[in-house]
C-alpha positions, 0 to 999 in steps of 0.5 A: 390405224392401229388396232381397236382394242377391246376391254373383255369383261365377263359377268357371273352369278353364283348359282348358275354353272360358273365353270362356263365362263372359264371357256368362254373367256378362251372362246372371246379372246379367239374370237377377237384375235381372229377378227383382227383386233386387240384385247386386254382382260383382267387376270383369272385369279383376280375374282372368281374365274375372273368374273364379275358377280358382286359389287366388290367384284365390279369395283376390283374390275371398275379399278382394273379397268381405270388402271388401263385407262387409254389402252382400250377403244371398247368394252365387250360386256360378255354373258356366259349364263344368266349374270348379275347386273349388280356386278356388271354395273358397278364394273363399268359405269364409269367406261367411258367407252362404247359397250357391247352386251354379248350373250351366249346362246344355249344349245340343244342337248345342253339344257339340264342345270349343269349346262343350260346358261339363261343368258338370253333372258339375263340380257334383259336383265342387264341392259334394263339396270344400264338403261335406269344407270343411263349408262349407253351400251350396243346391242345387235342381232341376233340376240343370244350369239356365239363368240365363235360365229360368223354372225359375231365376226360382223358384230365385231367389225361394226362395233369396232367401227362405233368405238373409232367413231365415237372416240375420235368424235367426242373432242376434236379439232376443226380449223376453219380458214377463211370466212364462210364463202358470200355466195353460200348461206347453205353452209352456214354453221353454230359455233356453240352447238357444236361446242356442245358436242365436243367439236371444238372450231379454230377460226383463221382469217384468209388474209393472215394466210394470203400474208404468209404466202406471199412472204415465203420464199420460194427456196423455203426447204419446206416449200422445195419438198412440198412441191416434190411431194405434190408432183409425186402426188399427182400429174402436175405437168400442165401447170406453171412453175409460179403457180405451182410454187403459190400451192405448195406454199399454201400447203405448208401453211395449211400444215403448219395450221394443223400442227400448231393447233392439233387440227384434226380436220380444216374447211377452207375458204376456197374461192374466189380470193385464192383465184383472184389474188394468188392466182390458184385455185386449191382443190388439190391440196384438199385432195392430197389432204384427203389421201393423208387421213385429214379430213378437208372440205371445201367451200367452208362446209364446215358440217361436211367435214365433221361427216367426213371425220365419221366416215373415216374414223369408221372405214379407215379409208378416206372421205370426200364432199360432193355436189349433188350436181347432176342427173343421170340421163333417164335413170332416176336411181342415179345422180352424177355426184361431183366436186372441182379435184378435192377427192382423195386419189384413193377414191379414183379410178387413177392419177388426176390431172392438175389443170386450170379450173374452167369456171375462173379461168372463163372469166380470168384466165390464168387464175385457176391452176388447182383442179385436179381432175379424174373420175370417181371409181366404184365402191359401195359407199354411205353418204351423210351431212348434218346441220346445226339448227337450234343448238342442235346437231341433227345428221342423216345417214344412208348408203348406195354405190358408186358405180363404173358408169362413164361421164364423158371426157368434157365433164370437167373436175372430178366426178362419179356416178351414184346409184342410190335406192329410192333417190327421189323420195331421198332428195325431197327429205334431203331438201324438205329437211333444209339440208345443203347441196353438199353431201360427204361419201365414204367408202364402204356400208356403215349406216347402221355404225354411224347411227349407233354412235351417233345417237347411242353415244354422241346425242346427235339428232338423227334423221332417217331419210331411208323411209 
């Protein structure tokens, strides 16, 4: 992932001690280079200290900006004294990006009119003309807070995180594979609701993929690298050439569906064709998927997917859909979360096993070659799903940990065991929310990021779970 960049503006008012803003334009730029990220600012000559005061002032940094228009994720909107909302609306209205409202602290000894700033009632001031403009913006704890702290580095990062999400969420692509599984009302999706929110949905009919497989070749040079790539993925060393081959063709035209349509994340029709017809069973090509930062759900869990998107967006890391599938002996604050092998490597504890999928091969053995087994290892992680129910997207958020707890050997796919706070009072907001038996994890805690872009910035109705 590249670096988030962020646009620096900084607002003033004449009769406050402009000099300010001078160091504080040093002092943010430090401030974002030491955090990791980029930044971009207008030249200081540009407007008085190369701030923003009055309307014209707003207007030559609202061009400056337009001139910069795909350079950057975010604007941080600093406040070096008390500023002028005339300015600072005129200069980003028209952002189109998350906007973080950052005010300076006074400091004790430095309170007569040379040094004192006010910028933490001049917050106020400027957040409630953005509120009546319904311009969206980001305000964090605490409220007055120097570039230089601690506590900024953390507002940095989560706000980095809000700018990913926002801006990979607001349009893409999702290729959707086959149709929705029979068995499975759970996953069941509007298409135009979704649309509203920029998640535009590719429909693909499973059969078109089954023709393409079957009239491959198996000397296609796309197909010979595909198998090299699959092997050097994971322990392919149980499974039969012939169905090897069958995964790696699917793959290709799994690939060649991306590329051509500019997916940027796919669900997939999983069962019980694939098996039944092919003889495979593709978990692991979801898996490999995954570990490549594109997002691929199973069971045609379309929602699932765009919940994954969020989290990877946001951690930069990759995301997966689980079953909550098992409890976890006597221990109510534990679940054993679980899928058939569509977990990023990246997620566990080491390199699966490709085997043949127990529940196909029950009934129909030799049907099943795909699922790629293993266990989850631990990290702190936040779990989410949304649904779409009268024209609405409504999505809950919440965090816990996957923990080292062993599941024994006969456990079968690729599972790990959860702790969570309060789980059962979760679980029956989750079931009397009419939320499915899926839930996507993502690595790291990003509650608080997920849900500012959520509602701040993407109009998704968010549902709390936590109390």
């Amino acid at each position: 992932m590249r670096k988030t960049t962020f646009a620096l503006c900084f607002g003033n008012r004449g009769f406050m001690p402009g000099e300010l803003i001078l160091g504080a334009r040093d002092e943010m730029v430090k401030a974002v280079t030491d955090a990791g990220f980029d930044y971009i600012i207008m030249d200081e000559e540009a407007t008085r200290y190369g701030a923003v005061e009055t309307r014209q002032e707003g207007r030559i940094y609202a061009q400056w900006l337009k001139q910069q228009e795909g350079q950057y994720d975010g604007v941080i909107f600093c406040m070096p004294i008390f500023v002028d909302e005339n300015g600072a609306i005129t200069a980003l209205q028209d952002a189109g990006v998350p906007i973080l409202m950052q005010a300076y602290p006074d400091e004790i000894g430095k309170m007569d009119f040379k040094y004192r700033r006010d910028a933490y009632c001049g917050k106020f001031s400027v957040t409630d003309v953005f509120s009546q403009y319904r311009v969206p913006f980001t305000v964090m704890k605490p409220h007055v807070v120097h570039p230089l702290s601690v506590d900024f580095a953390e507002n940095l990062r989560e706000f980095a995180m809000v700018c990913r999400v926002v801006n990979g969420m607001k349009r893409f692509n999702v290729g959707c594979i086959g149709a929705r599984t029979t068995a499975f009302k759970t996953v069941r999706f509007d298409e135009i609701a979704l649309q509203k929110h920029g998640i535009n949905v590719e429909s693909f009919d499973l059969s078109e993929l089954i023709y393409l497989v079957q009239k491959m070749e198996d000397d296609d040079q796309k197909v010979i690298h595909k198998v090299a790539r699959l092997e050097s993925y994971t322990n392919f060393s149980l499974v039969p050439l012939k169905n090897k081959l069958i995964l790696a063709k699917i793959s290709v035209v799994i690939d060649d569906y991306i590329e051509k349509y500019n997916l940027d994340a796919i669900t997939l029709r999983c069962w019980n064709e694939l098996e039944t017809i092919l003889r495979v069973c593709p978990c692991v090509l979801l898996s490999e998927l995954n570990d490549r930062g594109i997002v691929a759900s199973c069971e045609i869990d379309l929602c699932s997917a765009i919940t994954m998107r969020a989290m990877n967006l946001a951690s930069g890391e990759p995301t997966t859909v689980l079953d909550w599938n098992n409890n976890y002996g006597e221990d109510e604050n534990k679940v054993i979360l679980f899928h058939c092998g569509p977990v990023a490597q990246t997620l566990m504890t080491g390199e699966g096993t490709v085997t043949e999928h127990k529940m196909f091969a029950k009934d129909d053995p030799g049907s099943g070659w795909g699922s790629n087994e293993g266990r989850i290892k631990a990290f702190p992680m936040t779990f989410s799903n949304c649904k779409t129910e009268d024209g609405k997207l409504t999505v809950y958020v919440s965090e816990g940990n996957m923990t080292d707890d062993s599941i024994e050997d006969g456990f079968f796919g690729c599972a790990g065991v959860a702790e969570i706070p309060q789980l059962q009072d979760k679980l029956i907001r989750l079931a009397r929310g009419g939320f499915k038996h899926h839930t996507s994890i993502g690595v790291g805690h990003m509650k608080w990021a997920l849900e500012e872009a959520f509602k701040t910035y993407l109009n998704y109705d968010v549902v709390s779970i936590d109390y």
